[in-house]
mmCIF file of the N, C-alpha and C atoms, coordinates in Angstrom:
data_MODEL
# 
_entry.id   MODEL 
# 
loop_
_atom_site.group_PDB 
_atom_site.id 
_atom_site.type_symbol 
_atom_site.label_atom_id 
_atom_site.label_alt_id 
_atom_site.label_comp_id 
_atom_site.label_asym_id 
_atom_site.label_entity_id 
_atom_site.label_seq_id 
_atom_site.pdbx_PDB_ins_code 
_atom_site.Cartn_x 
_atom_site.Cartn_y 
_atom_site.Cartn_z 
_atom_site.occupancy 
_atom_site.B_iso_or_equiv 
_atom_site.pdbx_formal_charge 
_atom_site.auth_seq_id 
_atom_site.auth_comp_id 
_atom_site.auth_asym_id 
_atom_site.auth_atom_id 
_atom_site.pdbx_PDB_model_num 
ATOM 1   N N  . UNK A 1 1  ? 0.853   -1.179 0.000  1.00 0.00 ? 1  UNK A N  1 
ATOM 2   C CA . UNK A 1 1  ? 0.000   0.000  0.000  1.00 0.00 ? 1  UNK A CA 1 
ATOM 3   C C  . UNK A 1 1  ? 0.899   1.244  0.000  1.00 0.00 ? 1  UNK A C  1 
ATOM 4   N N  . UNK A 1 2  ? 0.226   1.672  -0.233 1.00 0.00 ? 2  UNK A N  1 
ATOM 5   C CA . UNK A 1 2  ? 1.344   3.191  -0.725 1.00 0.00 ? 2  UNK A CA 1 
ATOM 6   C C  . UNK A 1 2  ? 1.076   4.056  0.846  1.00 0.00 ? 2  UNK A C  1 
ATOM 7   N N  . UNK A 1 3  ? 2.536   4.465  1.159  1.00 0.00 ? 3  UNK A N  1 
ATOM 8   C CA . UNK A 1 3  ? 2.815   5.314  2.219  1.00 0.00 ? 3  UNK A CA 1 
ATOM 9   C C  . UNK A 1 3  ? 1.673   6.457  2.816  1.00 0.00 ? 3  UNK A C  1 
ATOM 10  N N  . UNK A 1 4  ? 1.727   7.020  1.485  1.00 0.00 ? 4  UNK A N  1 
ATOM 11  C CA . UNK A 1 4  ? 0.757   8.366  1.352  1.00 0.00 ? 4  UNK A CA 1 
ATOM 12  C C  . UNK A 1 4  ? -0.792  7.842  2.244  1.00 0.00 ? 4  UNK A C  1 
ATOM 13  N N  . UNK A 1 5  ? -1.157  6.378  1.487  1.00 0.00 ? 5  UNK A N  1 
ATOM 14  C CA . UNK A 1 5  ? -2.427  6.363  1.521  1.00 0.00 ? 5  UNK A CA 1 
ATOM 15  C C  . UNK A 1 5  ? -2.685  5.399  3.360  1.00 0.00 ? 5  UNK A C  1 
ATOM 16  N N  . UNK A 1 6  ? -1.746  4.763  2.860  1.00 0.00 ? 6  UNK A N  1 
ATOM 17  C CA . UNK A 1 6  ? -1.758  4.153  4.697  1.00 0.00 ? 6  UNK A CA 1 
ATOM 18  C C  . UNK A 1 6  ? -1.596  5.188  5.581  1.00 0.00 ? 6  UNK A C  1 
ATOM 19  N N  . UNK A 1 7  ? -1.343  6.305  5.666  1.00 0.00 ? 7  UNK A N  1 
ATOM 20  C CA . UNK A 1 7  ? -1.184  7.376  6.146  1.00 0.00 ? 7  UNK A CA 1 
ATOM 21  C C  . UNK A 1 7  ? -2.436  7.961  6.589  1.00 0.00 ? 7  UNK A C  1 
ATOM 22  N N  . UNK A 1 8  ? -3.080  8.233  5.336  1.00 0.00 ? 8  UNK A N  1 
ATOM 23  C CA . UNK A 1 8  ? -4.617  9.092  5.448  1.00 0.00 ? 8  UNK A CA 1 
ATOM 24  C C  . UNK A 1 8  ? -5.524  8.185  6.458  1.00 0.00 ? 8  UNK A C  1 
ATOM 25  N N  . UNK A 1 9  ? -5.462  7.053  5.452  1.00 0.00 ? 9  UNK A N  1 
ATOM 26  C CA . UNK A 1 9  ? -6.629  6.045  6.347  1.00 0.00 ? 9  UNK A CA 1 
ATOM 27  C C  . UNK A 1 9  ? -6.195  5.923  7.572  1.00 0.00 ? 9  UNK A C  1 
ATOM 28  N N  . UNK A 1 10 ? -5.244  6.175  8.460  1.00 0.00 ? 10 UNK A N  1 
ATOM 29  C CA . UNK A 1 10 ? -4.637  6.295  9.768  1.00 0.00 ? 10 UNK A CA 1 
ATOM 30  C C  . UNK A 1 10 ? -4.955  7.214  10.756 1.00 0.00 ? 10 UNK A C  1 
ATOM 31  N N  . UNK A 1 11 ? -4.722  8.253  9.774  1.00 0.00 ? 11 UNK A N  1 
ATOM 32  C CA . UNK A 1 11 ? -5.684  9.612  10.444 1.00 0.00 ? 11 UNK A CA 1 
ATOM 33  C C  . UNK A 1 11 ? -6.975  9.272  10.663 1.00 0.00 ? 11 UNK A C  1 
ATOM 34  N N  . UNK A 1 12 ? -7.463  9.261  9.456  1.00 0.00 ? 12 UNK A N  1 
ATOM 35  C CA . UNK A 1 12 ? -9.042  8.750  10.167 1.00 0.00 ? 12 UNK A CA 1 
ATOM 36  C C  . UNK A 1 12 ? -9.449  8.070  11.224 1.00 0.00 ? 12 UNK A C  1 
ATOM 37  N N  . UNK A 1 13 ? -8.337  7.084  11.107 1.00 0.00 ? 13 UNK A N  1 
ATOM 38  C CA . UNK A 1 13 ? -8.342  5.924  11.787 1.00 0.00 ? 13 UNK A CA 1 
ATOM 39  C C  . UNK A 1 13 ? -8.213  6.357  13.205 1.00 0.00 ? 13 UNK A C  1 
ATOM 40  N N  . UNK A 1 14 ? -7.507  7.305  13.556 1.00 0.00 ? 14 UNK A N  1 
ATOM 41  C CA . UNK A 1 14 ? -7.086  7.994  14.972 1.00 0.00 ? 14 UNK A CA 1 
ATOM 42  C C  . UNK A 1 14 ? -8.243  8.789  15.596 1.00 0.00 ? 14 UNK A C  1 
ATOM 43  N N  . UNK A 1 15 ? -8.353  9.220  14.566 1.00 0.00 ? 15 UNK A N  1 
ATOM 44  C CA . UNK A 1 15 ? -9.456  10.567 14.776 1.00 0.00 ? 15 UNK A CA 1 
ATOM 45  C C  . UNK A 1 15 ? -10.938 9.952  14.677 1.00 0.00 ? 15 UNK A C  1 
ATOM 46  N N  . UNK A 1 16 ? -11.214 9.071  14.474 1.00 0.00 ? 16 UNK A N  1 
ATOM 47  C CA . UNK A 1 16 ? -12.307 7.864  14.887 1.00 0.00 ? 16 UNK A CA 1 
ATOM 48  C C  . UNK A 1 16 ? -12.024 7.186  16.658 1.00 0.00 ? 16 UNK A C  1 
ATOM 49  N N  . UNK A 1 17 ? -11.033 6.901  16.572 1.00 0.00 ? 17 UNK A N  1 
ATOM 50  C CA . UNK A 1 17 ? -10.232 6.564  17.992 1.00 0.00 ? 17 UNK A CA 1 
ATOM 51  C C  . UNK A 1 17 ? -10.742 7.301  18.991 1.00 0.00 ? 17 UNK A C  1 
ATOM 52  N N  . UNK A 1 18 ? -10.358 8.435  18.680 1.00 0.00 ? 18 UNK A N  1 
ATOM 53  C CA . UNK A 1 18 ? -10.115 9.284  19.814 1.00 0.00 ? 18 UNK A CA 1 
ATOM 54  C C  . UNK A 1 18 ? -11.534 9.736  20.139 1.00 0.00 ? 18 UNK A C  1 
ATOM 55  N N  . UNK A 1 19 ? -12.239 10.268 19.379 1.00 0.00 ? 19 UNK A N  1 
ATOM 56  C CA . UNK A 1 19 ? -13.938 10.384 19.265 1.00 0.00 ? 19 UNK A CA 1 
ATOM 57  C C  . UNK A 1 19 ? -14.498 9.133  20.336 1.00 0.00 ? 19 UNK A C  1 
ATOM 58  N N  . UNK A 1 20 ? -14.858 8.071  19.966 1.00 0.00 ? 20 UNK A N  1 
ATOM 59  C CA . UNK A 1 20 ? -14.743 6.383  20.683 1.00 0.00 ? 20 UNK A CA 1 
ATOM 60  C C  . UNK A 1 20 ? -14.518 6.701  22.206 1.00 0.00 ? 20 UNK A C  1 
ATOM 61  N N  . UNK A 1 21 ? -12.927 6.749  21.897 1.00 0.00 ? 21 UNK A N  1 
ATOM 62  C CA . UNK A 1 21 ? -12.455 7.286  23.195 1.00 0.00 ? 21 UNK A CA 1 
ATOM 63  C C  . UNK A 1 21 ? -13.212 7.932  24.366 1.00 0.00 ? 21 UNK A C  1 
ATOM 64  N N  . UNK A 1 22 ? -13.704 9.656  24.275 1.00 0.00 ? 22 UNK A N  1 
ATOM 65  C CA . UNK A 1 22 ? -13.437 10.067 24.857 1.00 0.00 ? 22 UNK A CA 1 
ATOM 66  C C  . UNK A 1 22 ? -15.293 9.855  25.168 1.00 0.00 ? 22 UNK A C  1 
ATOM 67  N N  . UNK A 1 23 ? -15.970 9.585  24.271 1.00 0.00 ? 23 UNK A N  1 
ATOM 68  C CA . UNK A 1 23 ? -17.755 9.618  24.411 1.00 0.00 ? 23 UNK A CA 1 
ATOM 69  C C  . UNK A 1 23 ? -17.437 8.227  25.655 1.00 0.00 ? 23 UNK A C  1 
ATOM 70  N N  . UNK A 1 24 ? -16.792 7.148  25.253 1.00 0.00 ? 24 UNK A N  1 
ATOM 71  C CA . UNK A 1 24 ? -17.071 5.869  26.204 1.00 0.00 ? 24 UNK A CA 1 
ATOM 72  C C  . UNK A 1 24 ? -16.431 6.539  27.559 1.00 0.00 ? 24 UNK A C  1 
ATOM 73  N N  . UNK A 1 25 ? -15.438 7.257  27.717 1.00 0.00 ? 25 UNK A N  1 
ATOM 74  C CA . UNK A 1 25 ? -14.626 7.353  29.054 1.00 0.00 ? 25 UNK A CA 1 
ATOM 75  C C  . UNK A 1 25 ? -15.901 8.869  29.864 1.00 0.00 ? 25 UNK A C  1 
ATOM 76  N N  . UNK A 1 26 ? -16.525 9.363  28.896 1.00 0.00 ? 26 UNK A N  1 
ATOM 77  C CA . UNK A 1 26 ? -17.794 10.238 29.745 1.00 0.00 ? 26 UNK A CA 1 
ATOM 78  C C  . UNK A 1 26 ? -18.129 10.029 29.831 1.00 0.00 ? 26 UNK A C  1 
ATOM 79  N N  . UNK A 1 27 ? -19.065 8.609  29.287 1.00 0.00 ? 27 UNK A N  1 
ATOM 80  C CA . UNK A 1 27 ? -20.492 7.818  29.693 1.00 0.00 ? 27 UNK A CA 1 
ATOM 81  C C  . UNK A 1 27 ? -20.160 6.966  31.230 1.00 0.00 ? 27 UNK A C  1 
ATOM 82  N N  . UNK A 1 28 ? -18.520 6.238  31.103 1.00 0.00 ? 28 UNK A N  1 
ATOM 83  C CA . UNK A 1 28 ? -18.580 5.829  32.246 1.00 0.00 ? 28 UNK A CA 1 
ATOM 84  C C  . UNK A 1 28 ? -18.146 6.353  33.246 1.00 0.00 ? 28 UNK A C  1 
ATOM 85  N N  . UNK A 1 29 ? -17.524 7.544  32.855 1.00 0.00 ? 29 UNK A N  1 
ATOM 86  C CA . UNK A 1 29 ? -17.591 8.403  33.976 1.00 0.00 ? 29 UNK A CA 1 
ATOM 87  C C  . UNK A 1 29 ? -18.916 9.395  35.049 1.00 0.00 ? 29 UNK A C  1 
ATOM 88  N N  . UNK A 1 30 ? -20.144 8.581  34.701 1.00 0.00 ? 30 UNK A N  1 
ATOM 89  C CA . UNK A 1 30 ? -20.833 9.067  35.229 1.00 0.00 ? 30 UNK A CA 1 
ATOM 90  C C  . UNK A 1 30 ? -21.473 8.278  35.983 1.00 0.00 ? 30 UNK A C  1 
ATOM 91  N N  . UNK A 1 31 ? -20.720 6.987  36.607 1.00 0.00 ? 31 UNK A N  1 
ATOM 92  C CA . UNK A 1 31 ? -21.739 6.150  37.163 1.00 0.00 ? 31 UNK A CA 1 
ATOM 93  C C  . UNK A 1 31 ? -21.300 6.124  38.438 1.00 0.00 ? 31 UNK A C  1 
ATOM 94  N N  . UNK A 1 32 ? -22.182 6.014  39.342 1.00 0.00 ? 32 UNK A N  1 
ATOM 95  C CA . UNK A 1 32 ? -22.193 6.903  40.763 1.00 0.00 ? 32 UNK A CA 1 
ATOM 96  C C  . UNK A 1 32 ? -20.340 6.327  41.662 1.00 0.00 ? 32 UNK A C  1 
ATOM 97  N N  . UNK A 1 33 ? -19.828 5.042  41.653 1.00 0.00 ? 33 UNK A N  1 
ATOM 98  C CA . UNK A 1 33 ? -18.933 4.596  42.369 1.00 0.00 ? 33 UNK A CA 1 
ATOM 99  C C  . UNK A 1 33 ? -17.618 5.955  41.805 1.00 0.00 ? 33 UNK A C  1 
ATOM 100 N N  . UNK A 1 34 ? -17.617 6.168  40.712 1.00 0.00 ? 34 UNK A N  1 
ATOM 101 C CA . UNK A 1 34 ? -16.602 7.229  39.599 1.00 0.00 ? 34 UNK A CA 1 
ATOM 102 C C  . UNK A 1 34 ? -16.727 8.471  40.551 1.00 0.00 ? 34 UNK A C  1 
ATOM 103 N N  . UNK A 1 35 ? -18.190 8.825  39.907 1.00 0.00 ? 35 UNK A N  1 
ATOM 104 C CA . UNK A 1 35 ? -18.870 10.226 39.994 1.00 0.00 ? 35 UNK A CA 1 
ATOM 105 C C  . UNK A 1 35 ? -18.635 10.804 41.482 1.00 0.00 ? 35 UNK A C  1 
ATOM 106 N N  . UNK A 1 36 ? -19.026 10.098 42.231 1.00 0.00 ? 36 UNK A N  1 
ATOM 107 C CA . UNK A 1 36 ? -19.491 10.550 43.528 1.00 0.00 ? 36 UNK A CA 1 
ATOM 108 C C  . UNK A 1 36 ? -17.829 10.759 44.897 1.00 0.00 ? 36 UNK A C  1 
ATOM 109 N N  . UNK A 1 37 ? -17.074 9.855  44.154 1.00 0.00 ? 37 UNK A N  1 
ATOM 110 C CA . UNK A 1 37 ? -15.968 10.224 44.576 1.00 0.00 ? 37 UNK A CA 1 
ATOM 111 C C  . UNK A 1 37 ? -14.977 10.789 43.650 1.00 0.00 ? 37 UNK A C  1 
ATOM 112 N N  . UNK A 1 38 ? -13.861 12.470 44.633 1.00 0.00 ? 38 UNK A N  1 
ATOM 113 C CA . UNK A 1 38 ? -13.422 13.028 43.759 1.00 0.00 ? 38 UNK A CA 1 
ATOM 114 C C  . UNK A 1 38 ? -11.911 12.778 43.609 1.00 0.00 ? 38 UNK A C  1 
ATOM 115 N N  . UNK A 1 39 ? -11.630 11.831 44.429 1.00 0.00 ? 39 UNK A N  1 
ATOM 116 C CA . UNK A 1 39 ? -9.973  10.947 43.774 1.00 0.00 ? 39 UNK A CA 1 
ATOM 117 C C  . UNK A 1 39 ? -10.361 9.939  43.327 1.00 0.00 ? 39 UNK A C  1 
ATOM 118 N N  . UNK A 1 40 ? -11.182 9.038  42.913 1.00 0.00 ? 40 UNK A N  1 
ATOM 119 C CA . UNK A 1 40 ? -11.674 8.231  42.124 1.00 0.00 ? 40 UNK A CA 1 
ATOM 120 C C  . UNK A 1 40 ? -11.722 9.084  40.805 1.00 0.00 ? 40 UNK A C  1 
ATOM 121 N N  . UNK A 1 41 ? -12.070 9.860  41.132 1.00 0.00 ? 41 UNK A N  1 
ATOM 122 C CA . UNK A 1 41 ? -12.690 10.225 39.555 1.00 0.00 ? 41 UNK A CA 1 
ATOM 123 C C  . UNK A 1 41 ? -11.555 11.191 38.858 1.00 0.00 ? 41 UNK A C  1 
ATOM 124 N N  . UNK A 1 42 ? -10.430 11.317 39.713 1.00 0.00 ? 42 UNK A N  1 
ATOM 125 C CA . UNK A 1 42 ? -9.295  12.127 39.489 1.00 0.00 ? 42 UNK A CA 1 
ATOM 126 C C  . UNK A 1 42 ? -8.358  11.150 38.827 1.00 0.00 ? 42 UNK A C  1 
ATOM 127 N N  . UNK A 1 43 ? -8.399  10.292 39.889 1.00 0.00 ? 43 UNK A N  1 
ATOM 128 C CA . UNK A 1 43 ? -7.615  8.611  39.111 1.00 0.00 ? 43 UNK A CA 1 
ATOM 129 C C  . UNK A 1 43 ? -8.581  8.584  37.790 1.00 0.00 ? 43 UNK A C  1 
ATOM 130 N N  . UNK A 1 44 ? -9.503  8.669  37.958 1.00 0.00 ? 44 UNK A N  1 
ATOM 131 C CA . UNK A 1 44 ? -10.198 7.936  36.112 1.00 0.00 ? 44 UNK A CA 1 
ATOM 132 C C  . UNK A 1 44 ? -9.722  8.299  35.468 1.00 0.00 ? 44 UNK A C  1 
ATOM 133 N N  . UNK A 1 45 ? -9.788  10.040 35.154 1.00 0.00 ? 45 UNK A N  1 
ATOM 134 C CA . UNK A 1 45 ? -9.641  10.731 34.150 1.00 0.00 ? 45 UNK A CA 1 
ATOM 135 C C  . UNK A 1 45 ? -7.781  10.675 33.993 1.00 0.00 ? 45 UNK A C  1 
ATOM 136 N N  . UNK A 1 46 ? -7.394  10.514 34.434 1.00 0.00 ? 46 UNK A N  1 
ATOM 137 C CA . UNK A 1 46 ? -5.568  10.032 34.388 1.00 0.00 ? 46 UNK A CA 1 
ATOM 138 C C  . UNK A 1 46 ? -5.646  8.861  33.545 1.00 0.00 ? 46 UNK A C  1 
ATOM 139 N N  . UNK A 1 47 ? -6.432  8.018  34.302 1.00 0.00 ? 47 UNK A N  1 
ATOM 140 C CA . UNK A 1 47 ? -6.019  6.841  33.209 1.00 0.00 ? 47 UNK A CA 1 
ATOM 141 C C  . UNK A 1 47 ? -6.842  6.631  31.917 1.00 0.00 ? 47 UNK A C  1 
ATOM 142 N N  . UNK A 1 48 ? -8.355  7.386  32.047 1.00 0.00 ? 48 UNK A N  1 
ATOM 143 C CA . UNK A 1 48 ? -8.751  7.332  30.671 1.00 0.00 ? 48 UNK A CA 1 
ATOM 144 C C  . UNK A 1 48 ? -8.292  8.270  29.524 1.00 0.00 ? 48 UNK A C  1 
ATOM 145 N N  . UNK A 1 49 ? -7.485  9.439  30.387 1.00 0.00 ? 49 UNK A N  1 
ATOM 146 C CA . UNK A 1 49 ? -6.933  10.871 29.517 1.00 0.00 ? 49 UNK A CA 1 
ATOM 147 C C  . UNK A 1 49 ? -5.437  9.615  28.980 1.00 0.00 ? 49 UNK A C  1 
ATOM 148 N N  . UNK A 1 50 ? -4.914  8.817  29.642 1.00 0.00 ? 50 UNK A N  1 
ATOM 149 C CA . UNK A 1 50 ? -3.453  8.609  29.199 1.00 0.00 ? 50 UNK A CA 1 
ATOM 150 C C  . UNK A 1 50 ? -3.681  7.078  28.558 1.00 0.00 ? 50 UNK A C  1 
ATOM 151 N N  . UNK A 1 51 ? -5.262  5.923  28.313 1.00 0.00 ? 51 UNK A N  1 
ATOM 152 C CA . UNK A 1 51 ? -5.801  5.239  27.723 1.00 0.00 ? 51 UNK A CA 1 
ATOM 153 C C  . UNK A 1 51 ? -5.205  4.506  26.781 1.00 0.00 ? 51 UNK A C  1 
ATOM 154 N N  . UNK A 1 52 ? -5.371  5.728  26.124 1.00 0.00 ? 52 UNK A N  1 
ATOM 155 C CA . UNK A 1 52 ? -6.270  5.796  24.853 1.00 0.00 ? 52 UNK A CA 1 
ATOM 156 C C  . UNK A 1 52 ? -4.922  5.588  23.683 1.00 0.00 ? 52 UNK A C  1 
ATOM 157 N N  . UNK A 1 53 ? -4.009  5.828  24.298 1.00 0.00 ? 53 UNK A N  1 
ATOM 158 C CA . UNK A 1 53 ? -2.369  6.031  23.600 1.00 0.00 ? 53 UNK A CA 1 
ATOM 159 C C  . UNK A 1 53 ? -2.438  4.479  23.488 1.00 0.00 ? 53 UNK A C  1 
ATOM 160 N N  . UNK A 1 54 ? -2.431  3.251  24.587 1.00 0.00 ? 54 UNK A N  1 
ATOM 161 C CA . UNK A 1 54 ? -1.951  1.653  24.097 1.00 0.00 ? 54 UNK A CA 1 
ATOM 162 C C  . UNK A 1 54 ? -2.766  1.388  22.551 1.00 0.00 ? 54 UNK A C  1 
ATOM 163 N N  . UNK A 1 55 ? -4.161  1.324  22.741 1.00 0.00 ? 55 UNK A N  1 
ATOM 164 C CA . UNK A 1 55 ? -4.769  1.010  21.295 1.00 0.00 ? 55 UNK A CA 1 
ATOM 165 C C  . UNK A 1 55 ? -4.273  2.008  19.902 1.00 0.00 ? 55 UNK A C  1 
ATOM 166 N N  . UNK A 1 56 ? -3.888  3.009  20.225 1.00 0.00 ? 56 UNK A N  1 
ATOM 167 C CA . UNK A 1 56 ? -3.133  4.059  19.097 1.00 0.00 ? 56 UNK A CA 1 
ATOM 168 C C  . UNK A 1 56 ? -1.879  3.673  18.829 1.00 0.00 ? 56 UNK A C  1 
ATOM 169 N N  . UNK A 1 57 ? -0.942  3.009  19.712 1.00 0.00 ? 57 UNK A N  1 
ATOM 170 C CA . UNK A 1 57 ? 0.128   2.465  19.254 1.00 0.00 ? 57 UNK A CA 1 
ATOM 171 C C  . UNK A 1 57 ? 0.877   1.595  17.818 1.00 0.00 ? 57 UNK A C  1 
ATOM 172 N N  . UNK A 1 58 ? -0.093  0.476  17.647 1.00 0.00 ? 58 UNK A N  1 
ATOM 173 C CA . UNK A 1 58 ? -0.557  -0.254 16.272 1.00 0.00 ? 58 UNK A CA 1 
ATOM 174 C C  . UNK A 1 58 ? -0.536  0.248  15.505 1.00 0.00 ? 58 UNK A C  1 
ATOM 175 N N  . UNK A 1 59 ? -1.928  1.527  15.994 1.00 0.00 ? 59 UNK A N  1 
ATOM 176 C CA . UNK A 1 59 ? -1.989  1.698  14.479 1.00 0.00 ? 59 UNK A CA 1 
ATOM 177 C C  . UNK A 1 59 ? -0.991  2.908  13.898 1.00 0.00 ? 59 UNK A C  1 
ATOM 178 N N  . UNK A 1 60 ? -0.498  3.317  14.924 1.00 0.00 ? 60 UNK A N  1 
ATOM 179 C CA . UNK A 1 60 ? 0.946   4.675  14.093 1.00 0.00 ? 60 UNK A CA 1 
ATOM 180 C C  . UNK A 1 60 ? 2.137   3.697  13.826 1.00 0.00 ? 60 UNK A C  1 
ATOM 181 N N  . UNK A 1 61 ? 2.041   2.234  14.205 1.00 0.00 ? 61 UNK A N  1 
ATOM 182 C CA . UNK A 1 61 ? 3.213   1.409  13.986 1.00 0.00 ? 61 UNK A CA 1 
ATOM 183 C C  . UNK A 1 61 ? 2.836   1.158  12.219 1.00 0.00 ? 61 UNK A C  1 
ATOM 184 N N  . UNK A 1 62 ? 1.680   0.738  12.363 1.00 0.00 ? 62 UNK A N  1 
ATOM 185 C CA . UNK A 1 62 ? 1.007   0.720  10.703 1.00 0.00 ? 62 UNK A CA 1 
ATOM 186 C C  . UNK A 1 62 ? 1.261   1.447  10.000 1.00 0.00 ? 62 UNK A C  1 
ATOM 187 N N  . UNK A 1 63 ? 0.910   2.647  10.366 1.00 0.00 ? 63 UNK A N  1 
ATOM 188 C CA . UNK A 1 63 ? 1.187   4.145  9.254  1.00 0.00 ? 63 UNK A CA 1 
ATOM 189 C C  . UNK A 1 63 ? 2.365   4.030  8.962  1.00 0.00 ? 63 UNK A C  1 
ATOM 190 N N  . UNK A 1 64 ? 3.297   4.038  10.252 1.00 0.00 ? 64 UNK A N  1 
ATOM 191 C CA . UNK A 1 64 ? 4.576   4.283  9.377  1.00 0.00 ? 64 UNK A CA 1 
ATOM 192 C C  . UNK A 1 64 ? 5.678   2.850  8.913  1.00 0.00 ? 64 UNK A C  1 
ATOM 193 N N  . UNK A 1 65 ? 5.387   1.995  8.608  1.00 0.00 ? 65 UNK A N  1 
ATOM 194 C CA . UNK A 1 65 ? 5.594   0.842  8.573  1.00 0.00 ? 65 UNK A CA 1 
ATOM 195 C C  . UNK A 1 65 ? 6.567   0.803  7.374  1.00 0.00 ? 65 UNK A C  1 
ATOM 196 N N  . UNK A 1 66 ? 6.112   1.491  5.825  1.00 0.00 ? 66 UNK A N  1 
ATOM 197 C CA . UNK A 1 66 ? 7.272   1.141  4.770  1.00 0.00 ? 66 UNK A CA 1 
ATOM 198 C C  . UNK A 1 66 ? 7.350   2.701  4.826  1.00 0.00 ? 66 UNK A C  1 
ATOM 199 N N  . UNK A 1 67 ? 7.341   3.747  5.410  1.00 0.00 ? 67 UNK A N  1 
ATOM 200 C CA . UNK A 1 67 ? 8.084   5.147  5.719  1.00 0.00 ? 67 UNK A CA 1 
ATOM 201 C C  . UNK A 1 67 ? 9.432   5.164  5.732  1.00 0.00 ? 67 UNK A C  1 
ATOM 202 N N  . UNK A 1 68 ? 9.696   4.577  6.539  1.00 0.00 ? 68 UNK A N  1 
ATOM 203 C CA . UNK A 1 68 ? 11.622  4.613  6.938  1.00 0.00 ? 68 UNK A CA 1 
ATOM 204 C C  . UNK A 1 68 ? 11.779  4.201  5.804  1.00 0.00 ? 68 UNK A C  1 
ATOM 205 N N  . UNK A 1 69 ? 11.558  3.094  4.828  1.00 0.00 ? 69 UNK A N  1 
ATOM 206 C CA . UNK A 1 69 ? 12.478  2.553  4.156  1.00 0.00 ? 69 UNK A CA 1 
ATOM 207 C C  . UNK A 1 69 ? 12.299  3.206  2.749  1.00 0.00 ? 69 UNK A C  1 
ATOM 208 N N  . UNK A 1 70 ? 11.384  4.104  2.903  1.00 0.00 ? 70 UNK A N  1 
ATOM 209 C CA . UNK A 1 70 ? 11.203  4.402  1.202  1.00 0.00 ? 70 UNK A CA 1 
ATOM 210 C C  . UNK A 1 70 ? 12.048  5.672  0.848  1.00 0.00 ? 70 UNK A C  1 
ATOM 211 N N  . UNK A 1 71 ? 12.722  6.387  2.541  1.00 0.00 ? 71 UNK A N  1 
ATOM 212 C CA . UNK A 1 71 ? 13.115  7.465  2.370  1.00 0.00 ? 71 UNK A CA 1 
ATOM 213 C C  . UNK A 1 71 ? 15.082  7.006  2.198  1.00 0.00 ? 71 UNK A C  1 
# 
């Protein structure tokens, strides 16, 4: 696949991600054990704000996959 285009579809691909991301980590951030406590919910948002990077990993390994070598 051509660099250029594994590229684009990546973006999307992220920017679909991150959307996903952040609607699921507000929905469950509202359920009372989260909500109602405010270092619970200080811890959440740490780990759902810093998440979201393991599943994004792949796919920027993808994007840039025949990059290095074409340059």
């Amino acid at each position: 696949m051509n660099p250029r285009i594994r590229k684009l579809i990546g973006t999307f691909a992220m920017f679909a991600l991150v959307i996903c991301w952040a609607l699921v980590a507000m929905a469950v951030a509202q359920f009372p054990p989260i909500f109602n406590n405010p270092w619970v919910s200080a811890l959440y948002y740490v780990v759902a704000g810093i998440g979201w990077v393991l599943p994004a990993m792949p796919l920027v390994k993808w994007m840039l996959k025949d990059s290095v070598r074409s340059h």
